[in-house]
VEXVEXVEX-739734 format. One record per residue (C-alpha): residue number from 1; residue in one letter; x, z, y. Coordinates in nm, 4 decimals, m for minus. Layout:
<nodes>
n_res_c1_c3_c2
NUM_A_X_Z_Y
...
</nodes>
This chain:
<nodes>
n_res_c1_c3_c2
1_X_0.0000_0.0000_0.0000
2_X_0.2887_0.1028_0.2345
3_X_0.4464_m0.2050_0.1383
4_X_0.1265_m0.4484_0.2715
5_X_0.1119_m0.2434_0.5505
6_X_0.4499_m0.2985_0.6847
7_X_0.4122_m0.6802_0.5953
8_X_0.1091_m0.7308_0.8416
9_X_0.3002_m0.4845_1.1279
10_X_0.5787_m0.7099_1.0984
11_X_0.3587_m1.0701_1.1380
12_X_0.2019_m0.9015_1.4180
13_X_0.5227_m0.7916_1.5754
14_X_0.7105_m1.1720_1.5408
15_X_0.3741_m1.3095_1.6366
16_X_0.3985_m1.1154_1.9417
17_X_0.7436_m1.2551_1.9935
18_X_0.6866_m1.5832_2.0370
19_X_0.6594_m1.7551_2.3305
20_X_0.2632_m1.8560_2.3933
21_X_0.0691_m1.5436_2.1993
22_X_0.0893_m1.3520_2.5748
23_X_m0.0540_m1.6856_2.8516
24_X_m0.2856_m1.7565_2.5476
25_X_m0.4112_m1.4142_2.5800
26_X_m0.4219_m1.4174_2.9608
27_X_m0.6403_m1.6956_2.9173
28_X_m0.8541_m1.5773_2.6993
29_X_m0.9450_m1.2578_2.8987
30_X_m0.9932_m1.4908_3.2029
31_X_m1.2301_m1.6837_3.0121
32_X_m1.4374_m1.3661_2.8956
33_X_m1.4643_m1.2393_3.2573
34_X_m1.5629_m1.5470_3.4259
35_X_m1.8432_m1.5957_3.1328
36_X_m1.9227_m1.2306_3.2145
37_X_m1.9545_m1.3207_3.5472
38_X_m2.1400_m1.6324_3.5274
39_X_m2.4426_m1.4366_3.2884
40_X_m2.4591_m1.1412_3.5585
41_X_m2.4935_m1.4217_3.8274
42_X_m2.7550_m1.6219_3.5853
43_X_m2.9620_m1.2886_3.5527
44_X_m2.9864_m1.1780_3.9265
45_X_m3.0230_m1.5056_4.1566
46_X_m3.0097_m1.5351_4.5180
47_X_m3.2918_m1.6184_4.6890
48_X_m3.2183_m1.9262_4.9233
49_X_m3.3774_m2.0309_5.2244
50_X_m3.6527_m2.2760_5.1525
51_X_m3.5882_m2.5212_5.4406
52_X_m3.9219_m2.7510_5.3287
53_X_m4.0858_m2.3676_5.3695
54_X_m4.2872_m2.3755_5.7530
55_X_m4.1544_m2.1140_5.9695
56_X_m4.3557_m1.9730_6.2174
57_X_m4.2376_m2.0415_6.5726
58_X_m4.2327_m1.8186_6.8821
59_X_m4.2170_m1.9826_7.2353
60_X_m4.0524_m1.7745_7.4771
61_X_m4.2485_m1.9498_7.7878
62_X_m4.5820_m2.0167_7.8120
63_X_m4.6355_m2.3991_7.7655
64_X_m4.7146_m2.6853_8.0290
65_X_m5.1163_m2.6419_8.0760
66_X_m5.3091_m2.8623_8.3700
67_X_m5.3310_m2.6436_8.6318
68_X_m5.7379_m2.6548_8.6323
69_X_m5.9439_m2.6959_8.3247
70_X_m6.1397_m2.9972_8.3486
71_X_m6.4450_m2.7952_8.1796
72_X_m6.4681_m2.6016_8.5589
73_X_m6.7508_m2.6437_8.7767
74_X_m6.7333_m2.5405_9.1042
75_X_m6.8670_m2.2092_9.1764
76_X_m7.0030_m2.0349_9.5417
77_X_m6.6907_m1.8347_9.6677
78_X_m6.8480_m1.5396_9.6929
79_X_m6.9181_m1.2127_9.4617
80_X_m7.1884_m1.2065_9.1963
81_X_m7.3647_m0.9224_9.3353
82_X_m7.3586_m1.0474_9.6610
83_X_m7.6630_m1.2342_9.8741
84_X_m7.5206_m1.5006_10.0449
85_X_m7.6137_m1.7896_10.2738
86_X_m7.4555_m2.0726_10.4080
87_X_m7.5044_m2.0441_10.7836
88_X_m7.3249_m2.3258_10.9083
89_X_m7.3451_m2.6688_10.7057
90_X_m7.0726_m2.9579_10.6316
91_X_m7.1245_m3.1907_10.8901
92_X_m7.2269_m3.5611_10.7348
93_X_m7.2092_m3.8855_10.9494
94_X_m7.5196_m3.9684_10.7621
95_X_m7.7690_m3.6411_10.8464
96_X_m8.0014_m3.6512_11.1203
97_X_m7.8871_m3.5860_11.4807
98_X_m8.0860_m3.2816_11.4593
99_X_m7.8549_m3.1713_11.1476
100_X_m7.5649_m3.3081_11.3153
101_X_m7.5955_m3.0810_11.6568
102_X_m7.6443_m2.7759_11.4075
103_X_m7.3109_m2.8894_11.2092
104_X_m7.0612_m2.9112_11.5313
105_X_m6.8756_m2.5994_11.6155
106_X_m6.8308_m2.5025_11.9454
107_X_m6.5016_m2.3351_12.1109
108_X_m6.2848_m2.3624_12.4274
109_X_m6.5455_m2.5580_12.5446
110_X_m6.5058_m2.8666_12.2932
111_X_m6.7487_m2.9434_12.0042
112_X_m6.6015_m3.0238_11.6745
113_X_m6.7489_m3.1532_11.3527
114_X_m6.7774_m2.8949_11.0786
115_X_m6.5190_m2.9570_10.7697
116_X_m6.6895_m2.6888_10.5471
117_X_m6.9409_m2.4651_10.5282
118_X_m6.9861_m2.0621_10.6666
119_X_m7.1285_m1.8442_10.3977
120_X_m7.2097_m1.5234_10.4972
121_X_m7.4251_m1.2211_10.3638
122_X_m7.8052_m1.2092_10.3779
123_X_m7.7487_m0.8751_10.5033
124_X_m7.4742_m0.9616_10.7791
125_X_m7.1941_m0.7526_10.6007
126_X_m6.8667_m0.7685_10.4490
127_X_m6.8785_m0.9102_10.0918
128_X_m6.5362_m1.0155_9.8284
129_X_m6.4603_m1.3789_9.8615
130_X_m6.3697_m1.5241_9.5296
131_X_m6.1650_m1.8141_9.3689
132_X_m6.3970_m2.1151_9.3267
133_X_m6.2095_m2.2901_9.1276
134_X_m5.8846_m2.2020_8.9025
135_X_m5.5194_m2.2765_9.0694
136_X_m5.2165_m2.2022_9.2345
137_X_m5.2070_m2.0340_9.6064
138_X_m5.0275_m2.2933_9.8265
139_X_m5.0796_m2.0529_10.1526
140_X_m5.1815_m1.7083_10.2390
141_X_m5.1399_m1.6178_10.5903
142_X_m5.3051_m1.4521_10.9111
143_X_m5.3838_m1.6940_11.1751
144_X_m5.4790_m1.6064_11.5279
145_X_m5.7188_m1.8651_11.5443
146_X_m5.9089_m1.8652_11.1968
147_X_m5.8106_m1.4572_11.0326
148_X_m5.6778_m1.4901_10.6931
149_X_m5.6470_m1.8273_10.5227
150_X_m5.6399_m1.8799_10.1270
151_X_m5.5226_m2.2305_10.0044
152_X_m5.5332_m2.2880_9.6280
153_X_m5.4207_m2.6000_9.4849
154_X_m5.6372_m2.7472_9.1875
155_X_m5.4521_m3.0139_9.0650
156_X_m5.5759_m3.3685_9.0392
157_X_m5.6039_m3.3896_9.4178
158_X_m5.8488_m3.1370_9.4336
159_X_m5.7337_m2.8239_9.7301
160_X_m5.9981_m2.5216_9.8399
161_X_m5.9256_m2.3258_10.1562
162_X_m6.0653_m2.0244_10.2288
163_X_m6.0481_m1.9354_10.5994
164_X_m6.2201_m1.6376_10.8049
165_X_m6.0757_m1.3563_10.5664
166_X_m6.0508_m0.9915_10.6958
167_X_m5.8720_m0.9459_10.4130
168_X_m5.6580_m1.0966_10.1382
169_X_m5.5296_m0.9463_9.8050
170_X_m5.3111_m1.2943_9.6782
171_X_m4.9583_m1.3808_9.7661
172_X_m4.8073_m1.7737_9.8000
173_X_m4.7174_m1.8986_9.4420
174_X_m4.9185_m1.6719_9.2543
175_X_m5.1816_m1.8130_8.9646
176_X_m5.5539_m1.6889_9.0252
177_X_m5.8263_m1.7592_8.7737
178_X_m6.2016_m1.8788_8.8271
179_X_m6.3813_m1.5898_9.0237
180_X_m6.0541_m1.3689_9.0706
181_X_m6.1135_m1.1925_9.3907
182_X_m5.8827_m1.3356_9.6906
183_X_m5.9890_m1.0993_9.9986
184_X_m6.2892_m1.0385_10.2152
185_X_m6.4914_m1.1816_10.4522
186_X_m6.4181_m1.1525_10.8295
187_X_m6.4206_m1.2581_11.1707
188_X_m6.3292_m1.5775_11.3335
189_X_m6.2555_m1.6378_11.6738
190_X_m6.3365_m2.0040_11.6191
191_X_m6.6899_m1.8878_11.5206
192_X_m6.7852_m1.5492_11.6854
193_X_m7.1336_m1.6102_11.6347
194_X_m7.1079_m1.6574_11.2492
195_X_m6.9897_m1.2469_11.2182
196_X_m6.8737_m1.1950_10.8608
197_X_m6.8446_m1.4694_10.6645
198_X_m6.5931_m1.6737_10.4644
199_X_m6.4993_m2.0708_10.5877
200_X_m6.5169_m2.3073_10.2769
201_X_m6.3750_m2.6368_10.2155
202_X_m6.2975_m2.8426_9.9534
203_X_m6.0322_m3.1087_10.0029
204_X_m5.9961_m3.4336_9.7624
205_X_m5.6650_m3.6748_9.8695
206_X_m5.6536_m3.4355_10.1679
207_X_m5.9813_m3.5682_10.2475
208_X_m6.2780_m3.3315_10.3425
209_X_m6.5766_m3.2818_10.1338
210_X_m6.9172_m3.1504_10.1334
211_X_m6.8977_m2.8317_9.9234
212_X_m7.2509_m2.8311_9.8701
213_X_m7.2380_m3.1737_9.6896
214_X_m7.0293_m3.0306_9.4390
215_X_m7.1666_m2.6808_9.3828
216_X_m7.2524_m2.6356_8.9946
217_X_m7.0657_m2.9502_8.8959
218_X_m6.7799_m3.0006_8.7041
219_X_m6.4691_m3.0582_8.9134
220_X_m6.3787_m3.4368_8.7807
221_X_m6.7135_m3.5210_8.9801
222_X_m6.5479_m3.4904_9.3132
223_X_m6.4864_m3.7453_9.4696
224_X_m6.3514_m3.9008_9.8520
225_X_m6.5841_m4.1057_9.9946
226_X_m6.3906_m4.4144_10.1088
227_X_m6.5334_m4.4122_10.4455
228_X_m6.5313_m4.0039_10.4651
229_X_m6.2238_m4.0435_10.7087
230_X_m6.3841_m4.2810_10.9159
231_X_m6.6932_m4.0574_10.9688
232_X_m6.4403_m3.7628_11.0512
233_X_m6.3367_m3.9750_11.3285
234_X_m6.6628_m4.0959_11.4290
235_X_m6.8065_m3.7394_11.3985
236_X_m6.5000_m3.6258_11.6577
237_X_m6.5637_m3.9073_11.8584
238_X_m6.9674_m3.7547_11.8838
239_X_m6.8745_m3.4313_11.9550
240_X_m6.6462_m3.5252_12.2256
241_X_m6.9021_m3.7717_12.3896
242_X_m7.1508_m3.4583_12.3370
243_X_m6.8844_m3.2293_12.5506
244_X_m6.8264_m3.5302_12.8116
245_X_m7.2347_m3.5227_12.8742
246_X_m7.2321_m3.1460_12.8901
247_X_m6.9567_m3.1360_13.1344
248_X_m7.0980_m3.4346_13.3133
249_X_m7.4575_m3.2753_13.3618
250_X_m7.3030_m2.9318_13.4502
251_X_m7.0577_m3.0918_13.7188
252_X_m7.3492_m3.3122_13.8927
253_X_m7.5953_m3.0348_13.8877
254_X_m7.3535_m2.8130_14.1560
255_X_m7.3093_m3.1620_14.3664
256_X_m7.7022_m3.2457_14.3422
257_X_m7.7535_m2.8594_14.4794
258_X_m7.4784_m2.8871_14.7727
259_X_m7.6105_m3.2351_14.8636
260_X_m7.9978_m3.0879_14.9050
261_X_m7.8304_m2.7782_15.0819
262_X_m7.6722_m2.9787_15.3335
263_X_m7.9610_m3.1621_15.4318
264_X_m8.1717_m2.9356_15.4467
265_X_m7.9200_m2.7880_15.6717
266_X_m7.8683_m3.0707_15.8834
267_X_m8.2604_m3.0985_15.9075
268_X_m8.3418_m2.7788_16.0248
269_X_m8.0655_m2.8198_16.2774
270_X_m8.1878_m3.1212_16.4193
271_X_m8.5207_m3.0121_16.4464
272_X_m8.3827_m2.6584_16.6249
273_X_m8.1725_m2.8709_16.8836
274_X_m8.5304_m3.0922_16.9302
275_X_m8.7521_m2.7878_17.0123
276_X_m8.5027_m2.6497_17.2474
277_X_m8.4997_m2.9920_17.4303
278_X_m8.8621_m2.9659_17.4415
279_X_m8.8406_m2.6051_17.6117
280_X_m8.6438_m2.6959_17.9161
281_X_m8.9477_m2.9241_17.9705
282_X_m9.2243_m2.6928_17.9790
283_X_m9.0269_m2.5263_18.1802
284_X_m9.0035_m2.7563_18.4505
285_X_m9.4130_m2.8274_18.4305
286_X_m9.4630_m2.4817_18.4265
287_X_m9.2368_m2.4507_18.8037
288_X_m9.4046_m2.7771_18.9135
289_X_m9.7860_m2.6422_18.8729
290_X_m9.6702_m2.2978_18.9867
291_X_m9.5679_m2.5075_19.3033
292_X_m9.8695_m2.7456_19.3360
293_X_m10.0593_m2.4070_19.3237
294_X_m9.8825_m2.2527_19.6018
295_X_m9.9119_m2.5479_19.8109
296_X_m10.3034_m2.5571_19.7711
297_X_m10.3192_m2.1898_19.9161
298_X_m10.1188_m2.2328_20.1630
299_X_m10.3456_m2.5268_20.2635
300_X_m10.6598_m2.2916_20.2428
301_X_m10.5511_m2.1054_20.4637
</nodes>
């Protein structure tokens, strides 16, 4: 047994002496450890990105939208729970002259055709004057003239100003939504008469509208009348011949009452200068018969 023993130690040791038993090992261990490897990998996979998967998608900026909805109709600037009138009409080239002389606005002397309308409260007082239509605020100022003016621009060619404000609670550049609140109504020195009320005009191509046309209607409805610019200037041209006339009639009525005075005047002075003539006559009668007289007594006698 010792003797088998000893044979088999002794292949083992000169198989251990030669030259490739050791790198043939090497590589054999390698081998077993990268199959190892390889079947740990096999059970436990990575999970890899599914680019074909959708992703969902976050956009740090709102996108592009029109700047008014074309579902909008145009609404009356004014509160819900408000009572309001229009006071003052948009003046049209084609009303009567009788709608036409209640359309002109008159200040400094000088009538001027009406490019909106006045709303004011039933009840004459102060009411919140909101956004009739959806846009961006292109002006918000004080003016000495017209109070507090809102512009908001609509897009499409479409602009709404918003003039005789006592107040206003909207800066330039900032977005206001359909029936936001902009400020309250106010005076105007351009319309003392009107008290509180809100100025409203809608603008299409820079061209003035009636704001009444358009009231309840969607916003693609308006419109500039191609000849709306030439019945602004014909309207101005009105208005001016109506101040002309005025200032005509008031200037001959002083003349006409000088004239009558002077006269008169000049009558009553000729007919004073007549009478006294007229005195210095009787006069002399008077000494003539007082003289006759005497001479008949002394006659008498």
């Amino acid at each position: 047994m010792r003797g088998r023993n000893n044979k088999k130690s002794q292949k083992v040791v000169h198989l251990f002496q030669k030259r490739w038993v050791f790198p043939a090992l090497y590589i054999a261990c390698a081998a077993v450890i990268l199959m190892v490897a390889l079947w740990f990998q096999g059970a436990n996979p990575k999970k890899t990105p599914n680019h074909d998967q959708a992703t969902p998608y976050t956009q740090s900026e709102d996108p592009a939208v029109p700047v008014t909805k074309s579902s909008e109709v145009v609404k009356m600037p004014a509160a819900a729970n408000a009572e309001v009138v229009v006071q003052k009409k948009f003046y049209e080239d084609a009303a009567t002259e009788a709608e036409q002389e209640k359309a002109l606005v008159f200040y400094n002397n000088t009538y001027s055709p009406n490019k909106g309308i006045d709303i004011a409260a039933k009840n004459g007082k102060e009411f919140n004057v909101t956004a009739a239509l959806s846009g961006t605020v292109t002006k918000a100022e004080k003016d000495s003239l017209l109070g507090y003016v809102v512009t908001v621009d609509s897009g499409n060619g479409v602009a709404v100003s918003y003039q005789s404000l006592g107040s206003v609670k909207v800066e330039k550049g900032a977005r206001v939504a359909q029936g936001e609140v902009l400020g309250t109504s106010g005076l105007s020195a351009m319309n003392k008469e009107a008290g509180s009320h809100v100025h409203f005009e809608v603008r299409k191509d820079n061209v003035a509208v009636n704001p009444e046309r358009y009231l309840n209607k969607s916003v693609t409805e308006i419109k500039a009348d191609a000849g709306a610019a030439k019945a602004t200037n014909a309207s101005g041209k009105k208005a001016d011949d109506k101040s002309q006339k005025e200032e005509k009639s008031t200037s001959t009525k002083p003349e006409n009452k000088t004239e009558d005075k002077s006269q008169k005047e000049e009558k009553s002075t000729s007919g004073s200068t007549s009478d006294k003539k007229e005195e210095p006559k009787k006069e002399e009668k008077s000494t003539n018969g007082s003289t006759e007289s005497s001479n008949d007594s002394s006659s008498q006698e």
